[in-house]
C-alpha positions as CSV (number, residue, x, y, z in Angstrom):
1,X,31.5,-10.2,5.3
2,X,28.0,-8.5,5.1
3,X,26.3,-10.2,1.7
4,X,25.9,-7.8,-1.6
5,X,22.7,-6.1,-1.7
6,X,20.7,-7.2,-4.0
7,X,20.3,-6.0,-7.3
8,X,17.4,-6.7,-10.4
9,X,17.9,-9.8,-12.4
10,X,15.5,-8.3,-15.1
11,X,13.0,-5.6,-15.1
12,X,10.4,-4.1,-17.7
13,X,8.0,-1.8,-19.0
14,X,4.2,-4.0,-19.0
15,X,1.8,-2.3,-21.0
16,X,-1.2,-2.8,-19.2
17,X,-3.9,-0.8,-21.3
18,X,-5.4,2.2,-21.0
19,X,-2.6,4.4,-22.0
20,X,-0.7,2.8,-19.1
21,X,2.9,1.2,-18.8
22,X,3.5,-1.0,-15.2
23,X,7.3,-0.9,-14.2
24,X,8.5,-4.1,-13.0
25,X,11.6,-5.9,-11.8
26,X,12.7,-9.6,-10.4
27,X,15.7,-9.6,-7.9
28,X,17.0,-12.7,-6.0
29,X,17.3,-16.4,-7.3
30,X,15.5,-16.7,-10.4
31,X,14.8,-20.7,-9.5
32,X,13.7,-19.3,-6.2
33,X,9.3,-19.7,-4.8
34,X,7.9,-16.4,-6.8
35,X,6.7,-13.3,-4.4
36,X,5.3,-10.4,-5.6
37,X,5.8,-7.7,-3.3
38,X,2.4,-4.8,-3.1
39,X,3.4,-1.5,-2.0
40,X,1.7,0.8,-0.2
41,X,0.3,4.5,-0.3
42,X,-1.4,3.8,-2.7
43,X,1.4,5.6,-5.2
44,X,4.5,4.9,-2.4
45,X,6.4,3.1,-5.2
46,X,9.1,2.1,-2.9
47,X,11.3,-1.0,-3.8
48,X,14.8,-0.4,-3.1
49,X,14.9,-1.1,0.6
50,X,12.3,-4.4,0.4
51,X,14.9,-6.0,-2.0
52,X,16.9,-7.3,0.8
53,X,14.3,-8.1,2.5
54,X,12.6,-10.4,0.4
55,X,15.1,-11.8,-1.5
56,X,17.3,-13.1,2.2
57,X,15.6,-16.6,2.2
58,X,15.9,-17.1,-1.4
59,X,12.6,-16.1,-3.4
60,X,12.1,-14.6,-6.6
61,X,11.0,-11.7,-5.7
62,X,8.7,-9.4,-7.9
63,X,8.1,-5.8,-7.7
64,X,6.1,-3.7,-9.4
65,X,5.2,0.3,-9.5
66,X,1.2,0.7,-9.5
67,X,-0.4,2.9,-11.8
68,X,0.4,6.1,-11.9
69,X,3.4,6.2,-9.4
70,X,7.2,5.5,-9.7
71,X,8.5,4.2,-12.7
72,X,5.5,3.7,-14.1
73,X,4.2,5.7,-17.1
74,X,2.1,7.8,-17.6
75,X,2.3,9.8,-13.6
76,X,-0.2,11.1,-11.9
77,X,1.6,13.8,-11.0
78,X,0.8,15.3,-14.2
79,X,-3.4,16.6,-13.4
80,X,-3.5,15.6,-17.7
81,X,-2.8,11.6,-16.1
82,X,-6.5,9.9,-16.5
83,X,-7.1,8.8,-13.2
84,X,-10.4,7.5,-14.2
85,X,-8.4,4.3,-15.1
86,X,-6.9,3.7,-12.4
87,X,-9.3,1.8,-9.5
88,X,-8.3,-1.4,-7.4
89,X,-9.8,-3.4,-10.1
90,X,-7.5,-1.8,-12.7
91,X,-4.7,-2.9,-10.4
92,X,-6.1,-6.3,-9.5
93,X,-5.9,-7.1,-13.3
94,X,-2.4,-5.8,-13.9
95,X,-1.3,-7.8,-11.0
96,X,-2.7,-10.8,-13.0
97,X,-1.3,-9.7,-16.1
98,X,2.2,-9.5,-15.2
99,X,2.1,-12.5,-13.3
100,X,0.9,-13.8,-16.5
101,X,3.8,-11.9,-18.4
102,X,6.5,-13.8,-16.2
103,X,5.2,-16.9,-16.6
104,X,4.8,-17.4,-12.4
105,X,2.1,-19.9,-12.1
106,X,1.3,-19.0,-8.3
107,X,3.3,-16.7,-6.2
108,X,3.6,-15.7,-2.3
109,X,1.7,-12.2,-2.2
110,X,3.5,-10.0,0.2
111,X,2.2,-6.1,1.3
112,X,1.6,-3.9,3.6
113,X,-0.6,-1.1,4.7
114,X,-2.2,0.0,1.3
115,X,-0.7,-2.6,0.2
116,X,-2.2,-5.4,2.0
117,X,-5.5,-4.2,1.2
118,X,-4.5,-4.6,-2.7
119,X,-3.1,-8.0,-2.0
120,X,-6.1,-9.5,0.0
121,X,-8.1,-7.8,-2.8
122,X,-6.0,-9.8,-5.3
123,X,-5.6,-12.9,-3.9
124,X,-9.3,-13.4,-3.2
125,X,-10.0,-12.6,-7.2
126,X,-7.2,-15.0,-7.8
127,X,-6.9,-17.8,-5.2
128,X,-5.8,-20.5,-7.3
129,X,-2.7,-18.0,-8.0
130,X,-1.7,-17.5,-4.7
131,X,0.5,-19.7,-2.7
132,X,0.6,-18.1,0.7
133,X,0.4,-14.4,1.9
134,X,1.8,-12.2,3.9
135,X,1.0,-9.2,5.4
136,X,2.2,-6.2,7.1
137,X,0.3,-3.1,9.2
138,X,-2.6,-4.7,7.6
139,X,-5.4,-2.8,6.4
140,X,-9.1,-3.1,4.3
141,X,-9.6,0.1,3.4
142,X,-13.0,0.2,4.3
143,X,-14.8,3.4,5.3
144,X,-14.2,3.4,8.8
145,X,-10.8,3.4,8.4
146,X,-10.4,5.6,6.1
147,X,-12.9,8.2,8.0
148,X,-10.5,7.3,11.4
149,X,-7.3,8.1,9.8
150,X,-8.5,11.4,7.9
151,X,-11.3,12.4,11.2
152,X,-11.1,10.4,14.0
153,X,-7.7,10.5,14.5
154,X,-8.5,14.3,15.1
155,X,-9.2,13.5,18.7
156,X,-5.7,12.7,19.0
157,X,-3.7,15.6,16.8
158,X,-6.2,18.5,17.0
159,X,-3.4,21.4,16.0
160,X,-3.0,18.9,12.9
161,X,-6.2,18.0,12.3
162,X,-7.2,21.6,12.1
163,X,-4.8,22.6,10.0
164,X,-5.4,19.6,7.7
165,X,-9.4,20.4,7.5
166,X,-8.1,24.5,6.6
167,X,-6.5,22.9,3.5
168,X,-10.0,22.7,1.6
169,X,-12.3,25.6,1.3
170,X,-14.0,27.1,3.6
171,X,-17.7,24.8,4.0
172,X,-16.5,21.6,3.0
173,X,-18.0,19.0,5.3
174,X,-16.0,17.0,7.0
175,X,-17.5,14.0,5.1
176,X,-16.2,15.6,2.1
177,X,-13.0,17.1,2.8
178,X,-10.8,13.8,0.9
179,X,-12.8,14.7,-1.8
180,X,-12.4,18.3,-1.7
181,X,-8.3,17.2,-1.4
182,X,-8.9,14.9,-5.0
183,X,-10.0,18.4,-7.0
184,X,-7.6,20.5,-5.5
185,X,-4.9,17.7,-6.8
186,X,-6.5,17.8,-9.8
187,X,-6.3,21.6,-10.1
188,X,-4.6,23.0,-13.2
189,X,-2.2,25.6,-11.2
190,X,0.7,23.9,-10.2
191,X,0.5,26.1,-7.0
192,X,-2.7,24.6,-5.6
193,X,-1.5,21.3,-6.2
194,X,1.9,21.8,-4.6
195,X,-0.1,23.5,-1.3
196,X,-2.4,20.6,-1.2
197,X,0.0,17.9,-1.5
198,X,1.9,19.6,1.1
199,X,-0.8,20.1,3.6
200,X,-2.2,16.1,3.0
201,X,1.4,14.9,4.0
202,X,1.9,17.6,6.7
203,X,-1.1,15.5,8.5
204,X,0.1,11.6,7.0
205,X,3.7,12.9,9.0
206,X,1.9,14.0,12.3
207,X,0.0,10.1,12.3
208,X,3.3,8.6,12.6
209,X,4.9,11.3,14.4
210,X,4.9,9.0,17.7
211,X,6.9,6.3,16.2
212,X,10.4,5.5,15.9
213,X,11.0,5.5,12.0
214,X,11.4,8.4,9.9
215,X,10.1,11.8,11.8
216,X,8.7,12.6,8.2
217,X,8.6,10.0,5.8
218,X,5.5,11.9,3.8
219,X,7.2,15.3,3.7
220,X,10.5,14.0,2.8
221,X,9.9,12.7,-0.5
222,X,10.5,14.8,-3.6
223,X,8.3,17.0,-5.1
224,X,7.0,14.5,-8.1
225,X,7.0,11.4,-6.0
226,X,4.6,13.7,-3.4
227,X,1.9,14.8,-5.5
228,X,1.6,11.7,-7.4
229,X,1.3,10.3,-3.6
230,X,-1.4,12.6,-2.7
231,X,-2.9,12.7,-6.3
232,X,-3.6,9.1,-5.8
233,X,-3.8,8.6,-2.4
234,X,-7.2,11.1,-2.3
235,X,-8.5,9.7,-5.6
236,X,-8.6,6.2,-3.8
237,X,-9.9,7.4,-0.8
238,X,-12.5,9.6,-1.2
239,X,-13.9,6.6,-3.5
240,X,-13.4,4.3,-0.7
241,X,-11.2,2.5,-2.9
242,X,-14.1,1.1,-5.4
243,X,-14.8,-1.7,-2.6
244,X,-18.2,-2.5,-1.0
245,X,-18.0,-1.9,2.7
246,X,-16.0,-4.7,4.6
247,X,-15.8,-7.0,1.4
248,X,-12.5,-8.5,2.1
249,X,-13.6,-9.2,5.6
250,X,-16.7,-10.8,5.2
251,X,-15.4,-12.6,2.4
252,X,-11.9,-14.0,3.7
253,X,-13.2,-17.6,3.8
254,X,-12.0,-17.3,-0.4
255,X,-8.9,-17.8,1.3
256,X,-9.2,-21.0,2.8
257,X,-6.2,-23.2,2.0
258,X,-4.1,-20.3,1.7
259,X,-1.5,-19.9,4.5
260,X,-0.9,-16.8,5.8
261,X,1.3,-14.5,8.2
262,X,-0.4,-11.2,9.2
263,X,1.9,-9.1,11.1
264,X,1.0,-5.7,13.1
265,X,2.0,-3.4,15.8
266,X,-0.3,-2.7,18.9
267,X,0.2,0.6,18.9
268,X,-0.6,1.4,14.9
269,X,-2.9,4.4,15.2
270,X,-2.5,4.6,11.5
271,X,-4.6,1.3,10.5
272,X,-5.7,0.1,14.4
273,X,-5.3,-3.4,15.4
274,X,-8.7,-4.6,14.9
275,X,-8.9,-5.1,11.2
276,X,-6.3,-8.0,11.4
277,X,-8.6,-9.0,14.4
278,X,-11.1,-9.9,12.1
279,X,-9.9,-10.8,9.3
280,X,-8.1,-13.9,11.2
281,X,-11.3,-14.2,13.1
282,X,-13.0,-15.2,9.6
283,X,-9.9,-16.9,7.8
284,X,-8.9,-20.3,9.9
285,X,-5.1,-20.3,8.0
286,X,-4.2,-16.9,9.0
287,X,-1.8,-16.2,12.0
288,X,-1.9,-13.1,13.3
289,X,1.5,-11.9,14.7
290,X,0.9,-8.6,17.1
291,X,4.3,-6.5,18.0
292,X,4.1,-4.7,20.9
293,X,5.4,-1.4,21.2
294,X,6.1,-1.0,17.5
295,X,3.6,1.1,15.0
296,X,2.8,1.4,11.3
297,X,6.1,1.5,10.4
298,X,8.6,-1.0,9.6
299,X,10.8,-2.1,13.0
300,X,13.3,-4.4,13.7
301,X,10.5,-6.3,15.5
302,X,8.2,-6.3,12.1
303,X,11.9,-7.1,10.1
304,X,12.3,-10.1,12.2
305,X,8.5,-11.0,12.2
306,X,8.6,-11.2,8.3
307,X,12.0,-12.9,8.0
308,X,10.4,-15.7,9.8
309,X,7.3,-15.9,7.5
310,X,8.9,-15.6,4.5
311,X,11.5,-18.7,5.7
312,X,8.2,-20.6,6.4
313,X,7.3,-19.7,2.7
314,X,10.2,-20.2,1.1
């Protein structure tokens, strides 16, 4: 018989300042090693289908909406949400907080995409709380990569690229367009919003549109979930997420002693190969885990790739 899904053993509202409430929950064995998973987007507050996942070789595992997305209160899709408090180093310190809140005294760090960026930002804030990491379609958000998903990756979709630069008036310069994207999300008609979100996933959908998973994962979420997605998502970027160029890269060797599991597909045009490249290349304890054939999303090649780590972790 197939085991029972699993199901929250507790979960919470965290009141992490600001006029800001964190949702959080704990599923699998509460005696289990503590991993916090980091979701991605940023704002892609998805938990329900990593609970299997990362509760199958017996963690505790912790998962928690960022600011501003989810469950998580107040939401950004609301243009009234102060966005001005919410920066990675907002959500580096309500990481530490609710660890704090649950009484974990280090914990396996687990993310992917956006998410690995916030949990490589954590864990080198917070070594001496981190037990081992793990990482999926592993990114740094630095500027190059967020100027070859948004622009380079024109070269590749044109037709999209085109219609993702029409989204913003008329002028804006390229350097300027995620920007641009931020104030129309921040717009007080709810009809510019709804066309900007609209137009940012149209061109997240056509990145992934070679790959196996979802044929559009952006465009098929709801309508509150999207512009909270792309309210954030161009708040971040167009501030190149409040991190000095290729910090968490030139400073990986905080991470010695930490174990780690970085797992990526060849063919990610989303977040290229080369950042996990050289992040291993500058942190001795990292293993760098490269599927072949699979892409930014999740596969049954990635699946199997982080049910080994995690057994090595448990």
């Amino acid at each position: 018989m197939p085991a029972e899904p699993a199901v929250p053993t507790a979960s919470g509202m965290l009141d992490v300042g600001d006029g800001n409430r964190v949702h959080w929950e704990t599923c699998g064995d509460p005696a289990g090693t503590p991993l916090v998973w980091v979701h991605g987007g940023p704002g892609m507050a998805t938990t329900e289908r990593w609970r299997d996942r990362l509760t199958a070789h017996g963690h505790r595992a912790v998962f928690f909406h960022q600011r501003g997305c989810g469950r998580s209160t107040p939401n950004a899709a609301d243009p009234a949400t102060d966005l001005s408090v919410n920066t990675t180093a907002h959500l580096i310190a309500d990481m530490e907080r609710l660890r704090a809140h649950l009484g974990i005294e280090r914990w396996v760090v687990t993310g992917g995409s956006w998410g690995s960026t916030l949990g490589l930002a954590y864990a080198q804030a917070h070594p001496e709380r981190v037990s081992a990491i793990v990482l999926l379609a592993v990114t740094a958000t630095r500027r190059r990569e967020i100027d070859w998903l948004y622009s380079g990756l024109g070269r590749i979709f044109p037709e999209a690229a085109e219609r993702f630069r029409a989204g913003v008036p008329a002028g804006t310069r390229r350097e300027d367009v995620l920007a641009a994207y931020s104030r129309l999300m921040d717009d007080p008609d709810p009809r510019v919003r709804a066309r900007a979100a609209h137009d940012w996933c149209a061109w997240e959908d056509a990145v992934l549109s070679h790959e196996d998973g979802p044929a559009k994962p952006f465009s098929g979420s709801t309508s509150a979930e999207r512009l909270a997605l792309v309210r954030i998502c161009a708040h971040y970027f167009s501030h190149g997420a409040w991190l000095d160029e290729g910090v968490l890269i030139r400073e990986a060797g905080k991470l010695a002693g930490i174990p780690a599991v970085l797992i990526h597909g060849r063919v990610d045009l989303a977040g290229p190969l080369e950042t996990a490249w050289e992040l291993v290349k500058n942190w001795p304890d990292a293993e760098l885990v490269v599927l072949e054939g699979s892409g930014h999303q999740s596969t049954a090649a990635s699946d199997a790739a982080l049910s080994r780590a995690l057994r090595r972790f448990a």
